[in-house]
C-alpha positions in Angstrom: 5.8 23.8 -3.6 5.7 20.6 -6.0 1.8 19.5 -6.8 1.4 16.1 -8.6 -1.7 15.5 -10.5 -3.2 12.5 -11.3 -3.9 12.3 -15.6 -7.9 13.1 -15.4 -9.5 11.3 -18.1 -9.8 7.4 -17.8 -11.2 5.0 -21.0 -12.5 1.8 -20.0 -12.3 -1.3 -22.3 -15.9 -0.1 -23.4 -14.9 2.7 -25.2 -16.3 4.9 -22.0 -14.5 7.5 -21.2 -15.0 9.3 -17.6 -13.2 12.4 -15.6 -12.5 10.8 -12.3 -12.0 12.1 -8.8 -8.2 13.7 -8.7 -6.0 13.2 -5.4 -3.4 16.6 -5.2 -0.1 15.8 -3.8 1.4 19.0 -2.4 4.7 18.8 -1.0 5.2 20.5 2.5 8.9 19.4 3.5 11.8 17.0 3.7 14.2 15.7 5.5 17.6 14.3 4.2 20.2 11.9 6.2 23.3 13.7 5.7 25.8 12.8 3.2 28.8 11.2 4.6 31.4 10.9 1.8 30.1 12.0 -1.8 26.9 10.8 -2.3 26.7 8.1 0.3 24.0 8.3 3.3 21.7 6.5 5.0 18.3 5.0 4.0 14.5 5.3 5.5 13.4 2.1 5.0 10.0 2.6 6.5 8.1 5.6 8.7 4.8 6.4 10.6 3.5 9.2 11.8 2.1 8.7 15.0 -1.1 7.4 15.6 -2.0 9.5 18.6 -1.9 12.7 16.8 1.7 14.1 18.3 3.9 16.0 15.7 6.2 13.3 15.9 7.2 10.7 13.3 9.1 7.7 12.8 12.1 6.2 10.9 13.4 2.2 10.0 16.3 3.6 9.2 18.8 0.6 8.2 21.9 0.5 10.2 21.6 4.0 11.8 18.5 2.5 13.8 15.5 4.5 14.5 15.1 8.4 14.2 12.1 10.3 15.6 11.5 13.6 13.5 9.5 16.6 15.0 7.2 17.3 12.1 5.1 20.1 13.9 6.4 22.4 11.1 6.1 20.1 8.0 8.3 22.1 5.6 11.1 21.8 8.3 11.2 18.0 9.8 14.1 18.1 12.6 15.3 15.0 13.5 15.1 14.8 17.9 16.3 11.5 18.5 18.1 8.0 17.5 17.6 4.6 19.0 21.3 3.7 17.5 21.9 0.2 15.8 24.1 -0.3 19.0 20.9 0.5 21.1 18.9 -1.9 19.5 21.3 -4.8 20.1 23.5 -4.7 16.7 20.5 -5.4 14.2 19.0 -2.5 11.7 16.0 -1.4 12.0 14.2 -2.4 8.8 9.9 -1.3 9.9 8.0 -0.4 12.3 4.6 -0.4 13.5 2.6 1.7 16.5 0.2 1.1 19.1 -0.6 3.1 21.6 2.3 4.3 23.4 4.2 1.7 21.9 6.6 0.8 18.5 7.4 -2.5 17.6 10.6 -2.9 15.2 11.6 -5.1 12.7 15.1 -5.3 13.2 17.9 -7.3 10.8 19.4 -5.9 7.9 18.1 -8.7 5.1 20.8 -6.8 2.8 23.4 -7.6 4.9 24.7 -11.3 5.6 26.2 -9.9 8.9 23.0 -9.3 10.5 20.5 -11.5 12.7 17.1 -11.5 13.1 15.5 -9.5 15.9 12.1 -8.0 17.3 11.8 -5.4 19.8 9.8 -2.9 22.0 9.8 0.6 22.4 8.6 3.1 24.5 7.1 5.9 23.4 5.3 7.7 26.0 7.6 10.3 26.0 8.6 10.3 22.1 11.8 12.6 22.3 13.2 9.6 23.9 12.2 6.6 22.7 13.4 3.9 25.1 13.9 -0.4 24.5 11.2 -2.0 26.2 12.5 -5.4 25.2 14.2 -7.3 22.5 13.8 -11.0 21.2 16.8 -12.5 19.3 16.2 -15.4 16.9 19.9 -16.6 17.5 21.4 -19.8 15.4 17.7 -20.4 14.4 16.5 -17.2 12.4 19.6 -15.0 10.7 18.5 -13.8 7.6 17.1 -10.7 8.6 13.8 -9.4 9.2 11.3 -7.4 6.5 8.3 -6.2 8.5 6.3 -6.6 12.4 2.3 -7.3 11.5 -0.1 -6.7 14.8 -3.3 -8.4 15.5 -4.6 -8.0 19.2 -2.0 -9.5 21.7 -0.1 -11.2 18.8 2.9 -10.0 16.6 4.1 -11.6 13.0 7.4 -11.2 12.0 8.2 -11.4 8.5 11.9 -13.2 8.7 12.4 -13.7 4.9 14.4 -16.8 4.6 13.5 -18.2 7.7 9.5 -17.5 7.8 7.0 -16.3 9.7 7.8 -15.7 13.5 4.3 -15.1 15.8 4.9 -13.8 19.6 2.7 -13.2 22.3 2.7 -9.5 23.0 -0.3 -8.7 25.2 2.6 -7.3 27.6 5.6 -5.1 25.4 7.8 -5.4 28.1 8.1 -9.4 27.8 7.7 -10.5 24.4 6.9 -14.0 24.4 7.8 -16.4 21.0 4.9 -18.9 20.1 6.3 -20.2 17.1 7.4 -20.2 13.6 6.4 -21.3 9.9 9.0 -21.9 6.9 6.3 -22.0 3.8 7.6 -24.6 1.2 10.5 -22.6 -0.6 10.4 -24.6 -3.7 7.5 -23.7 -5.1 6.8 -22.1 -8.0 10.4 -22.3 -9.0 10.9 -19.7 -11.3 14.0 -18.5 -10.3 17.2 -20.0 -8.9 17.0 -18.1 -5.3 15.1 -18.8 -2.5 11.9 -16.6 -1.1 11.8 -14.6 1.5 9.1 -13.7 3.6 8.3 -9.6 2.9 4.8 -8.5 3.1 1.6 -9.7 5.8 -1.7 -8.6 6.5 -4.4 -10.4 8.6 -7.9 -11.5 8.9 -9.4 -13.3 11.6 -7.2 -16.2 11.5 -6.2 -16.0 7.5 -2.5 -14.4 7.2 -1.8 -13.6 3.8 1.9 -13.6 3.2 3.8 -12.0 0.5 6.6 -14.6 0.2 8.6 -12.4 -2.8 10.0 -15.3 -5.2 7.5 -18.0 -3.7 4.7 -16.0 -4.5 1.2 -15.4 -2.0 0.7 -17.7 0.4 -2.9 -18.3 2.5 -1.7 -19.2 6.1 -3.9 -20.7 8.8 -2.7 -18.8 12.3 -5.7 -20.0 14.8 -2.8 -21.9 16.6 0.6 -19.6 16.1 2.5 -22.4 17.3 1.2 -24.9 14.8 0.7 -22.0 11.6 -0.2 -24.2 8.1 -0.1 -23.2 4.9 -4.0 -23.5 3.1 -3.7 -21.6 -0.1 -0.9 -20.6 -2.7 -1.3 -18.7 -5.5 1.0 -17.1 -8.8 -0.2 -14.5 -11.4 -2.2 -17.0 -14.2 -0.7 -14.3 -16.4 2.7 -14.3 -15.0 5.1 -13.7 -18.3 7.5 -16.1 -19.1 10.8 -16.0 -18.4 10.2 -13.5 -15.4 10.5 -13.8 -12.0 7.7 -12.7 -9.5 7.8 -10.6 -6.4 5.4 -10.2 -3.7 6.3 -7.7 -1.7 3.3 -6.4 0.3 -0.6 -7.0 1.0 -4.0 -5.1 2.0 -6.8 -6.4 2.3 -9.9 -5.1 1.4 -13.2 -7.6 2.5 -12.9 -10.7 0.2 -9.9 -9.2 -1.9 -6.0 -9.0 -1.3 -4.1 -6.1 -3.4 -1.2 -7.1 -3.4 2.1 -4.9 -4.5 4.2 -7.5 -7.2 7.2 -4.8 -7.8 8.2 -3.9 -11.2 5.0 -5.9 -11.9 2.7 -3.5 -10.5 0.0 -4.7 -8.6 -2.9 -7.8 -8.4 -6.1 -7.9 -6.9 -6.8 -11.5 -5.8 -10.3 -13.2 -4.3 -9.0 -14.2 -1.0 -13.0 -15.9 -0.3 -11.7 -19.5 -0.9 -8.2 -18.9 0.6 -7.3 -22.4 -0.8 -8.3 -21.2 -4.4 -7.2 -17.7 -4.8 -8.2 -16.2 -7.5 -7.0 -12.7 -10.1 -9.8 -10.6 -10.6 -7.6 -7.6 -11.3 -3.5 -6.9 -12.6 -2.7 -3.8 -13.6 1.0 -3.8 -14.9 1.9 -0.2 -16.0 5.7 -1.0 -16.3 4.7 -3.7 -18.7 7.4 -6.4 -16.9 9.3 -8.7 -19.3 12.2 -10.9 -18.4 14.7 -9.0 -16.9 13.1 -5.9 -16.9 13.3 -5.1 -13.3 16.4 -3.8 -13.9 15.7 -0.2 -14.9 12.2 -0.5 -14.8 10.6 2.9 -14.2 8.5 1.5 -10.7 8.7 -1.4 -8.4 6.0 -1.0 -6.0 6.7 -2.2 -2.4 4.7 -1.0 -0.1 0.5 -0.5 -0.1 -1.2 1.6 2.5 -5.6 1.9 2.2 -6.6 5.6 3.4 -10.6 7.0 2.8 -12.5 4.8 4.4 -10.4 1.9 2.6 -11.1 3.7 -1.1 -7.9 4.9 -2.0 -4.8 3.1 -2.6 -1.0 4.3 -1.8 2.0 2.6 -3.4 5.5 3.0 -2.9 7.1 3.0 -6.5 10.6 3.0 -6.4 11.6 5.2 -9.6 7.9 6.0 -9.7 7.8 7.3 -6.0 4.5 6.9 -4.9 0.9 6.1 -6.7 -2.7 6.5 -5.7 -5.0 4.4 -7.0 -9.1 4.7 -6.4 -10.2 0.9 -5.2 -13.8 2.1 -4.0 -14.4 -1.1 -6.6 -11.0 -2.7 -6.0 -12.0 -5.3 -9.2 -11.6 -1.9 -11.1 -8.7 0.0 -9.6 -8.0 3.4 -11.6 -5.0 5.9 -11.3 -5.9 8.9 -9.4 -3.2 10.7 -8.4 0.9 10.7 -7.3 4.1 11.6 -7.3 5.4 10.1 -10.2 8.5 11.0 -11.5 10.8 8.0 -12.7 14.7 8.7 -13.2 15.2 11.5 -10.7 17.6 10.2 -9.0 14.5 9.1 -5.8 13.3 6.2 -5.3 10.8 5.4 -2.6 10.2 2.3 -0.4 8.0 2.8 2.1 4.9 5.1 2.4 2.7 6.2 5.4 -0.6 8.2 5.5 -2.4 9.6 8.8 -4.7 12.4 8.7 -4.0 14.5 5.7 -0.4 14.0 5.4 1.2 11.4 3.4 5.2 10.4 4.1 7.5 8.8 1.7 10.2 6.9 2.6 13.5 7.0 0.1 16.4 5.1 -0.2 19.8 6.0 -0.8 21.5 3.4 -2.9 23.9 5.6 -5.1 27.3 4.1 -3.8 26.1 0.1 -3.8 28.2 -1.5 -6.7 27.3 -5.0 -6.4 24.4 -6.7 -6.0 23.5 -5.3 -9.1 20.5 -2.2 -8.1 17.5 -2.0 -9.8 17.0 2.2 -9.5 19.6 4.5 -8.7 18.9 6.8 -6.1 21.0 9.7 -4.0 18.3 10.5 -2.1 17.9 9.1 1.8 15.1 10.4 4.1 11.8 11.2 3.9 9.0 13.8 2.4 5.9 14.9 3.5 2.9 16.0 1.9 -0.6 16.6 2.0 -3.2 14.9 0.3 -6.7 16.5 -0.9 -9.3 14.7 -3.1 -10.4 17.2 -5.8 -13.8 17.4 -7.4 -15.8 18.6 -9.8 -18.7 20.1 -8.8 -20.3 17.1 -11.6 -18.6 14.3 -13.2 -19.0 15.2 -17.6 -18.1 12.1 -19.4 -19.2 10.9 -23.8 -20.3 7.5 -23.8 -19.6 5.5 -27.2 -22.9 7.0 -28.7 -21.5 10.6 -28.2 -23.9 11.1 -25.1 -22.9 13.6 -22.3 -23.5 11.8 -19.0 -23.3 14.1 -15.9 -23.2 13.8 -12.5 -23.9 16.2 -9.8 -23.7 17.3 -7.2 -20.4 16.7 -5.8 -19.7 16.0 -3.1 -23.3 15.0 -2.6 -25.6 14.3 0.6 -28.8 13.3 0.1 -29.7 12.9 -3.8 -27.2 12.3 -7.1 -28.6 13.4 -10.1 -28.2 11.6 -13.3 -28.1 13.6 -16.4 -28.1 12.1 -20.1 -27.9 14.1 -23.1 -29.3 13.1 -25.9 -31.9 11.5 -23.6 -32.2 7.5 -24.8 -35.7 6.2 -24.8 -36.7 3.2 -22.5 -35.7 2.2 -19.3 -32.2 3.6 -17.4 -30.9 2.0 -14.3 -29.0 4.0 -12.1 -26.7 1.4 -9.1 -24.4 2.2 -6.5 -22.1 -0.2 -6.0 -19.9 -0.9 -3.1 -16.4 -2.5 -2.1 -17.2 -5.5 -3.1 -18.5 -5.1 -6.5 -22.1 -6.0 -5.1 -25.2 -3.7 -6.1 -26.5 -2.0 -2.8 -29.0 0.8 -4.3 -30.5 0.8 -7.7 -33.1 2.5 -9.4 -34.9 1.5 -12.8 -36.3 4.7 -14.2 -37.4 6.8 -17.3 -35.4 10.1 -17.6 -37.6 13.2 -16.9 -38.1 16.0 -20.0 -34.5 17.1 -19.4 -33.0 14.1 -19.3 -32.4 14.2 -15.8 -33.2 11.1 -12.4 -32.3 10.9 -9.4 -31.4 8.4 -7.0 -31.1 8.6 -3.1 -27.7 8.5 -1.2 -28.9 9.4 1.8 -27.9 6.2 3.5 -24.5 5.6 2.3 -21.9 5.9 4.8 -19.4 9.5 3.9 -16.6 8.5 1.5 -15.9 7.5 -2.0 -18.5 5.5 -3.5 -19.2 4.3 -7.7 -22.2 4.3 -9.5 -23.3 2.7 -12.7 -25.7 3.7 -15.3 -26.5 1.5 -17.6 -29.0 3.0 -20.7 -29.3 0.0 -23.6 -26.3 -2.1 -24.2 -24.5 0.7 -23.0 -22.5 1.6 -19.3 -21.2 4.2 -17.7 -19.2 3.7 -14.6 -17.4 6.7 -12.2 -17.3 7.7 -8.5 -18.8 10.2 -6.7 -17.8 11.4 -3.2 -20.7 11.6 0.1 -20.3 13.8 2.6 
């Protein structure tokens, strides 16, 4: 079995150094679409496990429709069933989303100019045959595909790139009911010659935040689906020249939107004033230039929040998947993955449920033209299981040379702080939550060894940071409550 670790020391730009909270990666199984001629196959665009705890999961699987996999034995996945393209009205089945007994599809190969733009229902009840509920066809109006289904209560958002955001009525699966649709201006910001398309959503309250690739992030009123207006726009401040953005997907996390910007890496944006979004955060470990997204060893696609909303999954492309800890999301660090550019893999979607993570791949070894940024032979999925590792303390040097530790943990009721040397004066001792906001602190003199403490008690079990700050100096890591 493959294990991935995370690198474990992390430097902020204060010259602090601090072992941080590792996430293990071990492989359990895979399952491959079967090559056809040479290395051609098909492609799992995007998957979920189900939500209701069955051994069962499920495959966007381009133009061979959707594919259920048995996944009670991990390290064997068997497919049991396909919903063909045919099935599903002649569109391919590009994501997916569950509730209840219930999938919703994406359907509408946005690769391929032969394709519509669909949505349909699925029943799942019994889910070694999945059977079409109902299907809504966007006709002459809507053919450019569709990218991904977003759910919020008796509503349904369809990403329909070119064309938009669709919203439907969906409080009953069987009769999907259209409300109405919103084209976001496609001029703007202009950097490139193409049009955008509409890729990534999430939701809050009545705020859609929409991923609109080349047009950037877009703040969308929904309150009225059939009369959705645009509020907010925003582009990277930092965005390099010459280089063209794209925003692929969106969390949310309280007041801030994560958003995954491809070979770009990722942003974290203040979402508070949706009509003046603001960057609090990019971290761009491909270091994007120009035309650099050809090649590029990651494009990050699409962004999945696990722990209690701490952790962060990415899709990669070349760079598979990444996890990064966003317990502060202003102050996202690298904590684990399975990161291994150029091997011939290259991952677009990613699910977690429980303690299994899936990865979906695509297989794009046989497309000649348009020009691909990755090459990759493999089509399918993987599975494996995730663990958060810990210390039994957190050792870390501070720019004077003084050991800081933290222990224990995992902890329950008290952390204890200790510094070595010991600095005179005051310490104060924070734990901070999502949000960057102080929610416990303690202003204290260290005890004969050095040592203080600081109640946890009340903190809800999960990943949580903490700041000591001794002097001019400060020391952030993360700590784990049970």
């Amino acid at each position: 079995m493959l294990r991935t670790l995370a690198p474990l020391v992390l430097c902020s730009s204060m010259s602090l150094c601090a072992q941080v909270d590792t996430v293990l990666l071990t492989e359990l199984g895979r399952y491959q679409h079967a090559y056809s001629i040479g290395t051609i196959s098909n492609s799992s665009y995007s998957c979920r496990m189900d939500r209701l705890g069955r051994d069962y999961l499920y495959m966007a699987c381009w133009n061979l429709g959707l594919v259920t996999l048995d996944i009670s034995d991990p390290s064997q996945p068997v497919a049991v069933d396909t919903l063909t393209r045919a099935e599903l009205g002649g569109t391919n089945a590009m994501n997916l989303e569950q509730r209840g007994e219930v999938l919703y599809l994406a359907l509408g190969g946005f690769n391929d100019d032969t394709q519509g733009t669909a949505f349909a229902t699925v029943d799942i009840s019994d889910p070694t045959t999945p059977a079409l509920l109902d299907r809504w066809d966007g006709g002459s109006a809507f053919t450019t595909g569709a990218a991904i289904i977003l759910l919020q209560d008796d509503r349904a958002f369809l990403g329909a790139m070119e064309d938009g955001v669709v919203a439907f009525d969906i409080a009953d699966p069987a009769n999907i009911t259209y409300l109405g649709s919103f084209l976001p201006d496609p001029e703007w910001p202009g950097l490139v010659a193409y049009g955008p398309n509409a890729r990534g959503m999430a939701v809050q309250d009545d705020l859609l935040v929409l991923c609109y690739d080349a047009g950037a992030l877009r703040a969308i009123d929904i309150s009225d689906p059939a009369d959705m207006q645009e509020v907010g726009r925003y582009l990277n401040p930092q965005q390099p020249a010459l280089t063209p953005c794209a925003y692929n997907n969106v969390v949310i996390k309280g007041d801030r939107a994560i958003i995954a910007t491809d070979f770009c890496g990722f942003e974290v944006v203040d979402i508070s004033d949706p009509s003046a979004m603001n960057q609090v955060n990019w971290t761009n470990p491909w270091n994007c230039l120009g035309a650099s997204w050809f090649g590029s060893d990651g494009h990050t696609n699409e962004a999945v929040l696990a722990q209690s909303d701490s952790l962060l999954f990415l899709s990669g492309g070349d760079s598979e998947v990444l996890i990064y800890d966003v317990s502060v999301p202003d102050e996202p660090v690298l904590v684990g993955g399975h990161i291994l550019p150029n091997d011939t893999a290259a991952a677009w979607g990613v699910d977690v449920f429980g303690d299994l993570v899936a990865v979906c791949y695509l297989n794009n070894s046989f497309i000649v033209f348009p020009p691909q940024p990755y090459y990759s032979r493999f089509g399918g999925v993987v599975l494996f299981r995730w663990e958060v590792e810990l210390a039994s303390s957190v050792l870390a040097m501070d720019g004077l040379d003084r050991a800081v530790r933290i222990q224990p943990n995992p902890a329950i009721d008290q952390l204890r702080i200790t510094l070595d040397p010991a600095p005179d004066g005051l310490v104060e001792l924070a734990i901070v939550d999502a949000r960057g906001r102080t929610i416990i602190t303690r202003r204290t003199t260290l005890g004969p060894q050095g040592t203080a403490t600081i109640g946890v008690a009340a903190l809800k079990p999960g990943i949580h940071a903490i700041r000591v700050t001794a002097g001019s100096t400060t020391f952030r890591s993360t700590f784990m409550k049970e």
